[in-house]
N, C-alpha and C positions, 0 to 999 in steps of 0.2 A: 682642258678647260681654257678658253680664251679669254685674254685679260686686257680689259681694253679701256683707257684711260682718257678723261677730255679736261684739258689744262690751259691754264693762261693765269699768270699773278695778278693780271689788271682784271679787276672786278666788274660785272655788268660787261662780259665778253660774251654771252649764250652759252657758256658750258652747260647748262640744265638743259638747254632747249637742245644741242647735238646729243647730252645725253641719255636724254628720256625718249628723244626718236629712234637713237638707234638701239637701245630696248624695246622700243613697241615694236621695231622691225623685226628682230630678232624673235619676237614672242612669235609676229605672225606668221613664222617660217616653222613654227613647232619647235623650236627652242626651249630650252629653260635656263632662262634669263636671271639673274641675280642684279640689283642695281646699290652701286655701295656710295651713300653719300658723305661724302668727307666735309663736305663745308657744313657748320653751327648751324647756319639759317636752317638748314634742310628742305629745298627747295624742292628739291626729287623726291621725296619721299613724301611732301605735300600735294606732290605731281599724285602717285602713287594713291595716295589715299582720296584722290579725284575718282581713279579710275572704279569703271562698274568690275563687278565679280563674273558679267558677263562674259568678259575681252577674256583673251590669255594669260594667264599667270604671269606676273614678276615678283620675286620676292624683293623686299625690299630690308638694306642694314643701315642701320644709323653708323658710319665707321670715324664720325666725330668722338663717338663716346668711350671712355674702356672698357674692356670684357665685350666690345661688339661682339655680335653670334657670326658667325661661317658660313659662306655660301654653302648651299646642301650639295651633297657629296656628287649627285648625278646634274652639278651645274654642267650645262655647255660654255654658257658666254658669261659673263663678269662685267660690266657695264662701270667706271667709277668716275664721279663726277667730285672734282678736287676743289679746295677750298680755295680763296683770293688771297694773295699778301702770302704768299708761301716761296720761300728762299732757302739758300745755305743747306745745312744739314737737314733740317728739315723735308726741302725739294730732295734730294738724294732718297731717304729713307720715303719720300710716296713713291718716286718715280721705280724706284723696284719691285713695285706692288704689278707694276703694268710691264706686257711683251708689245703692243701698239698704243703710241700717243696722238693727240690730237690734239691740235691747237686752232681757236675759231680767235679772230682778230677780228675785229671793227673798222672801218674806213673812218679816220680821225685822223690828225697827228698825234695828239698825244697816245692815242693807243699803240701808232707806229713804233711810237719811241717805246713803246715800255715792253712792248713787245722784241722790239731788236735787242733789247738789252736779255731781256728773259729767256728767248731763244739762244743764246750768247752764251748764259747760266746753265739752260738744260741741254747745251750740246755739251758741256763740261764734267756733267755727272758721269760717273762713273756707267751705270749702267750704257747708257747712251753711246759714251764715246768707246767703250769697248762692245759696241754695235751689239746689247744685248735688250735692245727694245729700239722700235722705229719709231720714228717721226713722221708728221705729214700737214699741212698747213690748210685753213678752212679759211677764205673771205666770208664774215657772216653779217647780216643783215644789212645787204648793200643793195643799188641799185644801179646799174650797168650803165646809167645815162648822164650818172655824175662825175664829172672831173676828181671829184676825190676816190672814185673808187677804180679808175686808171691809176691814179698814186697809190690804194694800197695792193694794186694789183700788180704792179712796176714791185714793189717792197715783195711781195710774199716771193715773187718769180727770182727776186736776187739774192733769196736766204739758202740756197742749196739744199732744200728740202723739196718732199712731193709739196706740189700747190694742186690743190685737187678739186676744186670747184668754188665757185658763187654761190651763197644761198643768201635769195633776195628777203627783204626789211616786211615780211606775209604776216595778214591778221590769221590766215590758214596756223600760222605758230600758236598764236593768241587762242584761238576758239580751242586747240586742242589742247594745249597746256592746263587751260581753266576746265576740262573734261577727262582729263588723265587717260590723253591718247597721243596718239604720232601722225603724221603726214602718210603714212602708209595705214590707217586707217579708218581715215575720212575718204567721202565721196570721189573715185578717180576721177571725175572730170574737175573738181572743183579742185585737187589740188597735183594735177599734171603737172603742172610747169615746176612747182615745189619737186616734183618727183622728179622729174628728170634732173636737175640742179644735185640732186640727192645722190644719182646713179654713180658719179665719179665717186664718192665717200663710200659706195657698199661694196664696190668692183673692188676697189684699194682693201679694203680691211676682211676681204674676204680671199683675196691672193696672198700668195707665197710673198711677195715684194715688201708684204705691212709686218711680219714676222718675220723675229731673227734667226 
């Protein structure tokens, strides 16, 4: 079972949106997908109760609450989407829940900063620094032609982790979020560029390199 994790303590970073895609990916590969949302809001699991009974299956767990229920035994992949403002002991006991992490950052400053700091934090954990889960770094909802996003792209390239792609600021997120689906799918033409953007995040988390 693969356990694969999408983090950042600064809020309003697109963890739902990496993590709901890369469950609907997973579904459409014949998968059986689990998606466990750790944050209150429950974003993912509103994502979830979007989606038609048509598509592929994802279960979905509320893993905010106690007594959450278990992935089902014949899970392949584990999807968890982590709550905001999460530190200290806390960040330690999620981040052993996950064997690949993933971090989407914003082109801001302040997201820089709170991100260099939090990256800082979760290279400290335990699991981490004794290389018992990867890391790998996301620019997300950027646009290649802005000066600020050469500055978070200068930032991600000098944290010593994978820097693994751009994914651009797409209403392609938008239509599919409000539908409880992924960029993998909606129509290929209409979101090609999204996909290819995507290609570095499925190559990584699907090698040997994203697992310890």
């Amino acid at each position: 079972m693969r356990q694969i994790m999408v983090i950042n303590a600064k809020g309003g970073s697109g963890k739902t949106t990496i993590a709901t895609n890369l469950a609907s990916y997973f579904a459409t590969q014949n998968k059986k997908v689990t998606i466990i949302d750790y944050d209150p809001q429950g974003s993912s699991l509103a994502w979830l109760e979007a989606r038609s009974p048509a598509k592929p299956p994802i279960q979905g767990i509320a893993g905010f609450k106690r007594n959450a229920e278990r992935p089902k035994r014949n899970t392949d992949i584990v999807i968890m989407d982590a709550p905001a403002a999460v530190h200290g002991g806390e960040l330690s006991k999620l981040v052993r829940k996950a064997k690949t992490i993933l971090i989407p950052v914003l082109p801001s400053p302040i997201d820089m900063r709170a991100a260099a700091s939090f990256i800082k934090e979760l290279k400290a954990c335990a699991p981490v620094s004794q290389k018992k889960a990867k890391l790998a770094l996301i620019a997300n909802r950027s646009r290649d032609i802005t000066n600020i996003f050469w500055e978070l792209e200068d930032f991600l390239s000098g944290q010593r982790l994978p820097y693994l792609t751009m994914l651009r600021d797409s209403q392609n997120y938008v239509r599919a979020a409000e539908r409880g689906l992924g960029i993998y799918e909606m129509g290929p033409a209409a979101t090609a560029v999204d996909r290819d953007q995507w290609d570095p995040i499925i190559k990584w988390v699907k090698s040997k390199r994203s697992q310890p």
